[in-house]
C-alpha positions as CSV (number, residue, x, y, z in Angstrom):
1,X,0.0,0.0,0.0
2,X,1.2,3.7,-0.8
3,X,-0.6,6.9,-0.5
4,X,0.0,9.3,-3.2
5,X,-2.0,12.9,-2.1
6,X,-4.5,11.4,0.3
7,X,-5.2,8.4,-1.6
8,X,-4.4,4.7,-1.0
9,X,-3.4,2.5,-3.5
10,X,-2.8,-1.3,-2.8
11,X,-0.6,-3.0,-5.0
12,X,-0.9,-7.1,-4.8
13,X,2.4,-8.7,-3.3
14,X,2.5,-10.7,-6.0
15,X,3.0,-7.9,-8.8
16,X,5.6,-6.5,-6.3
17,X,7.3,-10.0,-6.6
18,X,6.8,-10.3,-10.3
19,X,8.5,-6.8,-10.8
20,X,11.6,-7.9,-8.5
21,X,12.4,-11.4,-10.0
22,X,12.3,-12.9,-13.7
23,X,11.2,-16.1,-12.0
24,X,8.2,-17.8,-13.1
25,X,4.4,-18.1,-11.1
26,X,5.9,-21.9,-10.4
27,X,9.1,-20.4,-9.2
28,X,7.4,-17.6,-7.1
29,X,5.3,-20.2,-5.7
30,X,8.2,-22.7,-4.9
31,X,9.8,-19.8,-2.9
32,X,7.0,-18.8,-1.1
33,X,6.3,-22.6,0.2
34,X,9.7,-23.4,0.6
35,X,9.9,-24.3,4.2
36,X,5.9,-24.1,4.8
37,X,4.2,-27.5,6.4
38,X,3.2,-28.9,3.6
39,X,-0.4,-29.3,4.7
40,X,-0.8,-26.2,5.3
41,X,-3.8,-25.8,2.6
42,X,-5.0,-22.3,3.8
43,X,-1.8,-20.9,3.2
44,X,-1.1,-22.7,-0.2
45,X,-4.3,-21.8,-1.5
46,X,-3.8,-17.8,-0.3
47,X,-0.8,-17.9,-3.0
48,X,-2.6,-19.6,-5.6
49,X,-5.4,-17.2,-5.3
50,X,-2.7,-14.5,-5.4
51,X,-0.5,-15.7,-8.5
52,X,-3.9,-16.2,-10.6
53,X,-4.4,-12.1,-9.5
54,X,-2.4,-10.7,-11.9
55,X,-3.1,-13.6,-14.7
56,X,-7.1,-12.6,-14.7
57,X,-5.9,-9.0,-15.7
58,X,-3.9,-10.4,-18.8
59,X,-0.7,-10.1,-16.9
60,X,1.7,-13.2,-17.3
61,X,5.4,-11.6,-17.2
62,X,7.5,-9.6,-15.6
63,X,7.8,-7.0,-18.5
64,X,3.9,-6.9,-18.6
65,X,3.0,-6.4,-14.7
66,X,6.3,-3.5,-14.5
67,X,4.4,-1.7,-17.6
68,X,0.8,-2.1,-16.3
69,X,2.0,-1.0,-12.6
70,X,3.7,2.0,-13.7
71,X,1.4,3.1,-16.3
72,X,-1.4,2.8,-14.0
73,X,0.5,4.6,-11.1
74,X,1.8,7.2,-13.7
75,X,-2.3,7.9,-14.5
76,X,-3.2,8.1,-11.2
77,X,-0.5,11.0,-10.5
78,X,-0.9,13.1,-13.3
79,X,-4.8,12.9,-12.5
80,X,-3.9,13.8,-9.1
81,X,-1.5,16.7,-10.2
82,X,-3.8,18.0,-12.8
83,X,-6.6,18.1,-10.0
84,X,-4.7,19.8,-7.6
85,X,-3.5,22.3,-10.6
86,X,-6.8,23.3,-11.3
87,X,-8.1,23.6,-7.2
88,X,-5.0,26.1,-7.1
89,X,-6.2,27.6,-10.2
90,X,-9.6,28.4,-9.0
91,X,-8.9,29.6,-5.3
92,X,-6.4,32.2,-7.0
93,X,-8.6,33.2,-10.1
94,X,-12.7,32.6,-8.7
């Protein structure tokens, strides 16, 4: 989660881990069990539900998650600049 003016945005681990490694969903999921009891099924089936996340949006690599993260988060700040732009603009000029 980050807050960008006085919004929050949540951003999935998973994306965060996608953007930080090249290694596949098996991989990530290897890594995240690694160590785990293995019949643990709540856990397991918390990281399937978040690797399958990203996949539902049309987002399979690492390239794809980086570009849809930042173009989204570069959206979201311009709107909020432009916003605050025109706020400033009318309190100065009514």
């Amino acid at each position: 989660m980050f807050n960008l003016g006085k919004e929050l945005f949540f951003v999935p681990v998973v994306c965060i881990l996608k953007c930080l490694t090249e290694r596949s969903d098996a991989g990530i999921y290897e890594a995240l069990m690694a160590g785990t009891d293995p019949k643990d099924h709540y856990y397991r089936g918390c990281v399937k539900n978040m690797l399958t996340e990203p996949q539902e949006e049309g987002l399979f690599s690492s390239k794809q998650v980086k570009d849809d993260m930042f173009s989204n988060t570069l959206r979201h700040f311009l709107t909020f600049l432009f916003v605050s732009d025109e706020r400033i603009h009318r309190t100065q000029f009514p």
